[in-house]
C-alpha positions in Angstrom: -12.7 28.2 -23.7 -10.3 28.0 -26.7 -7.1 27.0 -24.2 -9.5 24.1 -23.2 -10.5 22.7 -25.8 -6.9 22.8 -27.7 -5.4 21.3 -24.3 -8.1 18.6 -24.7 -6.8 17.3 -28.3 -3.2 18.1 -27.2 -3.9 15.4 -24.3 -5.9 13.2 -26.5 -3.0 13.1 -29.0 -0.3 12.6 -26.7 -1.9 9.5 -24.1 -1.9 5.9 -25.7 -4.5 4.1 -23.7 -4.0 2.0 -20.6 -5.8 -1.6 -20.1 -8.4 -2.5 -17.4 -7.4 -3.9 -14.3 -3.4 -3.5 -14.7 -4.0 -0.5 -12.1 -2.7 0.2 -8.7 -4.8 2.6 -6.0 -7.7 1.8 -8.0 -9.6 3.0 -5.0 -8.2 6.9 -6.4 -11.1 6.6 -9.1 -14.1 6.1 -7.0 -16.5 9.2 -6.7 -15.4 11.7 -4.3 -19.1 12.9 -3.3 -22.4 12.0 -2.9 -23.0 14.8 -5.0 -20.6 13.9 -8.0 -22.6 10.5 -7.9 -26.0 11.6 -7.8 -25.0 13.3 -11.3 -22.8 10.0 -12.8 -19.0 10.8 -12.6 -16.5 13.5 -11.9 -18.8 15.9 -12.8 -16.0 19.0 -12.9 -18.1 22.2 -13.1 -19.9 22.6 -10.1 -20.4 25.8 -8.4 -17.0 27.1 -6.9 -19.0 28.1 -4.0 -19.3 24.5 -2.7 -16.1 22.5 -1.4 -17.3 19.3 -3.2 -16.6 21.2 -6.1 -13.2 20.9 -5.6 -13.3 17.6 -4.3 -13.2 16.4 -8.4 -11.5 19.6 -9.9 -8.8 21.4 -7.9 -9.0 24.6 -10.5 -12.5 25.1 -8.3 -10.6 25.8 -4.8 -11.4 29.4 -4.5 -12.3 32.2 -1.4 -15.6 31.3 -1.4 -15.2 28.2 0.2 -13.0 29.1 3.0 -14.0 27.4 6.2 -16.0 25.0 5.0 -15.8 21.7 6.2 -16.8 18.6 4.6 -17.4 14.6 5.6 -18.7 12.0 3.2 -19.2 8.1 3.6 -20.4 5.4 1.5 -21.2 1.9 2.7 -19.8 0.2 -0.6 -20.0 -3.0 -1.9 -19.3 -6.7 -0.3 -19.0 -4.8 3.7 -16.4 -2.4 2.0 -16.4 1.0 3.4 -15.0 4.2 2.0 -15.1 7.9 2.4 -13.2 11.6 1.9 -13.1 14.5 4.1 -11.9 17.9 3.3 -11.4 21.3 4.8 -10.8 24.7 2.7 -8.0 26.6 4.8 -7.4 30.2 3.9 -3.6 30.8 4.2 -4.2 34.5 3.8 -6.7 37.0 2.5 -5.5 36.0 -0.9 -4.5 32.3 -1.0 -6.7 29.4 0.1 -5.9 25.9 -0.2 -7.9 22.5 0.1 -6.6 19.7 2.5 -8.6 16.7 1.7 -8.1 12.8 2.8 -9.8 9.9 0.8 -9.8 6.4 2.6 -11.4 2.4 2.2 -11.0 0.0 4.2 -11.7 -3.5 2.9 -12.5 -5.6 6.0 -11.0 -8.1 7.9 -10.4 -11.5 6.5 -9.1 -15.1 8.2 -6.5 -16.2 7.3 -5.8 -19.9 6.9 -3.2 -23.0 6.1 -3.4 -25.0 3.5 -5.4 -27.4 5.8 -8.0 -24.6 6.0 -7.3 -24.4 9.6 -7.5 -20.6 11.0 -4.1 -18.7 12.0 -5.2 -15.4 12.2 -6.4 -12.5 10.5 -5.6 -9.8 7.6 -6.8 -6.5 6.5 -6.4 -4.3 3.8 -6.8 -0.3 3.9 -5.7 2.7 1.7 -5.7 6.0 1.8 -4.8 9.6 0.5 -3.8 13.1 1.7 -3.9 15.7 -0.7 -3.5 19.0 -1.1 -5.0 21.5 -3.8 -4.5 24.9 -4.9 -5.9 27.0 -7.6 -4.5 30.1 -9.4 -6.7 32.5 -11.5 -5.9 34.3 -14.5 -7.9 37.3 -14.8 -7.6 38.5 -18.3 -9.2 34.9 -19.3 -11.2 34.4 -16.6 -9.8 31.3 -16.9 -9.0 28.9 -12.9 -5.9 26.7 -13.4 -5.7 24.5 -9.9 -3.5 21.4 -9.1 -3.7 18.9 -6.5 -0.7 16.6 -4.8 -1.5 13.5 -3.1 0.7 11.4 -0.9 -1.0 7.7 -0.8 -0.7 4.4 1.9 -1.5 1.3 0.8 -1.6 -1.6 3.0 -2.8 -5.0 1.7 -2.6 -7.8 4.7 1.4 -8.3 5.0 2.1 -6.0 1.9 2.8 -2.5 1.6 3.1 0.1 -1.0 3.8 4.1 -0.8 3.3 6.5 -4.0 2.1 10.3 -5.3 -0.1 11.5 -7.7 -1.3 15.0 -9.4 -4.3 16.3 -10.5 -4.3 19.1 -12.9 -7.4 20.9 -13.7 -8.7 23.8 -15.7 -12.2 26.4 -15.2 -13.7 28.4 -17.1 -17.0 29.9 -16.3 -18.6 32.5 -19.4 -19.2 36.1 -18.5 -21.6 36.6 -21.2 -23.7 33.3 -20.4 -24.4 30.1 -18.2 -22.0 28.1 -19.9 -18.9 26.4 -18.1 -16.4 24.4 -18.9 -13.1 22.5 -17.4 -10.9 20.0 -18.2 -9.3 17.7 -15.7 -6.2 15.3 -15.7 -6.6 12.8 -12.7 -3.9 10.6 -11.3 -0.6 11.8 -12.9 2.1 9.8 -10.8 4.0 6.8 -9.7 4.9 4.8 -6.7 7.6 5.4 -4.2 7.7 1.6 -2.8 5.9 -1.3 -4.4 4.3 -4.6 -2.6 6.1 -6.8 -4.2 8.9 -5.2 -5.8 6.7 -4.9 -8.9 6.2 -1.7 -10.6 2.6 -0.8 -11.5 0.6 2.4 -12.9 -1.5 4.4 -11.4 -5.2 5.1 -12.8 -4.7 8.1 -15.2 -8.0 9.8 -16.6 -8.3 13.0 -18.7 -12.3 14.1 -18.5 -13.7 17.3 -20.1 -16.9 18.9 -18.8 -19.2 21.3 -19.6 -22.7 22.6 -18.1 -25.3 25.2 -18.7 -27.9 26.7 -16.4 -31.3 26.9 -18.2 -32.7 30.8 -18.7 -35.9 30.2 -17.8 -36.2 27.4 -15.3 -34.0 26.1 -12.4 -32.4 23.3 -13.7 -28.3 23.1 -15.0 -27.3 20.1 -17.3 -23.9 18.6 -17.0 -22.1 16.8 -19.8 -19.1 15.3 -19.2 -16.4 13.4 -21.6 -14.7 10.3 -19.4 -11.4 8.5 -20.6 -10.6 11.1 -23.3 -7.3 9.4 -23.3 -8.3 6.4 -24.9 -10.9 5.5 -26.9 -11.9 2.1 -27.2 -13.6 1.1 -24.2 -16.1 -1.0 -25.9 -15.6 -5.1 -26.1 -17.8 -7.9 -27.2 -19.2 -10.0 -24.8 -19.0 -13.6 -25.9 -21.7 -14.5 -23.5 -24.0 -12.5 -25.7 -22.6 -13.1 -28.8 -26.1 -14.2 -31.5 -25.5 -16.7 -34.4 -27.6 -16.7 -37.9 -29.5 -19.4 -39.6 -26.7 -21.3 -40.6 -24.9 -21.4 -37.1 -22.3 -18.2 -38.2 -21.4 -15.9 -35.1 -23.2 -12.6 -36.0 -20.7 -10.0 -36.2 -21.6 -7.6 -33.1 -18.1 -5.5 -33.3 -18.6 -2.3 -31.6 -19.3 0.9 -33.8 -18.1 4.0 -34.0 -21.5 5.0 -31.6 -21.0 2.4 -29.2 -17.8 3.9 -28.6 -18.5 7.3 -28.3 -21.3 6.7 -25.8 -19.5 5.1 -23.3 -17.5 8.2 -23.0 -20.6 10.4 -22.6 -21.8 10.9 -18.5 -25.0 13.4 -18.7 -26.2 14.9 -15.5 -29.1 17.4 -14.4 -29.3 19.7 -11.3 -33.1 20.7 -10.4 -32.6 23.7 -8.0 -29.1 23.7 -8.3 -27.6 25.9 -4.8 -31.0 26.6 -3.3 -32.1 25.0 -0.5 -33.2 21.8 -1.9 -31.9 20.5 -5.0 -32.4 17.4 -7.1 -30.0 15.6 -9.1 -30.4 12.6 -11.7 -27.4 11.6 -13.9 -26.7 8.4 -15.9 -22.9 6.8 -17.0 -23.6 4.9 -20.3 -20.5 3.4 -19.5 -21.2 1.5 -16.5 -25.0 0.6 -18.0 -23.1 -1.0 -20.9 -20.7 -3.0 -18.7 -22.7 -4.3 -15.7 -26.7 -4.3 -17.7 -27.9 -7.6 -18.1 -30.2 -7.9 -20.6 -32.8 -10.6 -19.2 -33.1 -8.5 -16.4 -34.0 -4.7 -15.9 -32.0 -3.3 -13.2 -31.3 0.3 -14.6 -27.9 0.1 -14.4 -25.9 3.3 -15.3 -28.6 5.5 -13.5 -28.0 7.8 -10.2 -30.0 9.9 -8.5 -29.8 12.3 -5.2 -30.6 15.5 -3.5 -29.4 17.7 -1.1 -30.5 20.2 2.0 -28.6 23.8 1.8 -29.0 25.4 5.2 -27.3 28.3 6.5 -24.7 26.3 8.4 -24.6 22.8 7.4 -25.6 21.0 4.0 -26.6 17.4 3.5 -26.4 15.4 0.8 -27.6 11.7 -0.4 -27.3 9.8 -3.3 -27.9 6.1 -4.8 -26.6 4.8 -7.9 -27.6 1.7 -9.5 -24.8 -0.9 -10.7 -26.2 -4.1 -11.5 -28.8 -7.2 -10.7 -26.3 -8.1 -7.9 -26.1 -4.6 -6.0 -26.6 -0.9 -5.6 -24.5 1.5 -3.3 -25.8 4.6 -1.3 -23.5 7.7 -0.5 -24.1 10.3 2.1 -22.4 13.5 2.4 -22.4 16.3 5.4 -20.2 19.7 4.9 -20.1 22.5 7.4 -20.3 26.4 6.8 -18.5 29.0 8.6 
């Protein structure tokens, strides 16, 4: 637990922040599972005995999961769809890895003249092939995993090729319920560029940690987003309040506004029995996409899943604004 929390200030120190919407593969930080959304983010301290586990956290690849075979798909916004797929493969009786793909496809679109006259048609897809493996040091019982990703990107007539790494540490107490992991997403460049402009990829550093209640069934997850940089707050003029005498009211964000919108908090009821509950909710997106005429419980997700001997299913819907709300649906097979 100490190595964690030192490598999260280390990180914190060291990473300057990076601004919205300058990102490339931007499909890299949607949510990998159905289960991962049902609880709000990356939620990186799931059981290591299920493969989505390891979907967010590549320190969680372990024997347990060797096997087991896992599809997800999500009908996403505007006719976008997107899903990931991944298979644990044991390489021997002491090494397992994680093979996992993540894909969207964006549609197709017409494309026209100037004269608005139809000349054909364009598509746009991406997609990513990784490859995770985790290592455990015993006298800390402490998981240290890393994940390599080769990722296409092909955007009507232009075409881009890069990598990424994900590095990711586990701990899980032997004297309590408590876990903990810390989780660097997205470390890489590209290879070729569309447009022979050079862009960054979507780095994210996220620290979680969970407990499992004593006396009832229910683990909380709590889990730290953008730890890298801290000002995600912005005021929206579109909101903005004057006084009596006409003067903007100052509505700068605080010290709390910030440190809520790096704050995800999720609950597992059941959590690995047969049928489990989840309910999480991302402050952060309920503070970006909330309109505040309108109640649409943005921020808030919810799910559950089926655990049978040989196949579990999982569903989940999260709620994003006035304007939309996505389902995700999730189906892993057990050796």
């Amino acid at each position: 637990m100490r190595l964690i929390v030192v490598c999260v200030f280390l990180f914190c120190a060291s990473l300057c922040a990076q601004v919205g919407g300058s990102n490339t593969y931007q499909f890299l930080d949607l949510l990998p599972s159905p289960r991962h959304m049902s609880l709000g983010t990356w939620v990186p301290t799931l059981s290591t005995a299920s493969i989505h586990s390891s979907l967010a956290n590549p320190a969680q690849v372990s024997d347990s999961m060797r096997g087991q075979i896992v599809f997800n798909y999500q009908p996403y916004f505007a006719g976008i769809s997107r899903g990931t797929a991944a298979v644990a493969i044991a390489l021997n009786e002491a090494h397992t890895i994680l093979v996992d793909t993540r894909f969207v496809h964006y549609g197709t679109f017409d494309e026209r003249d100037i004269l608005a006259e139809k000349i054909g048609e364009f598509s746009g897809n991406e997609v990513a092939l990784g490859v995770a493996y985790a290592y455990t040091i015993e006298s800390k019982n402490l998981r240290v995993g890393a994940r390599l990703k080769l990722i296409s990107s092909t955007l009507a007539d232009y075409q881009s090729i890069g990598w990424t790494a994900d590095l990711g540490l586990y701990h899980e107490s032997q004297s309590s319920r408590y876990r903990y992991a810390l989780v660097a997403r997205n470390i890489g460049s590209q290879f070729t560029t569309y447009d022979n402009v050079k862009e960054s990829i979507p780095f994210s550093l996220s620290f979680g940690i969970s407990n499992e209640l004593e006396y009832l069934p229910l683990r909380w997850h709590l889990s730290l987003d953008y730890l890298h940089r801290w000002d995600l707050a912005y005021v929206n003029t579109n909101q903005q309040q004057t006084d009596f005498e006409g003067e903007l009211v100052d509505d700068s964000p605080t010290f709390m506004d910030e440190l809520v919108r790096h704050l995800v908090f999720g609950a597992e009821l059941f959590p690995d029995r047969p049928f489990s509950i989840q309910v999480g909710y991302n402050f952060l997106r309920s503070a970006e996409l909330s309109i505040s005429e309108i109640r649409s419980f943005s921020g808030l997700s919810f799910g559950f899943g089926v655990n049978l001997r040989k196949f579990k299913f999982n569903y989940s819907h999260a709620r994003f604004s006035a304007a939309g709300n996505t389902n995700f649906l999730g189906l892993a097979f057990v050796p």
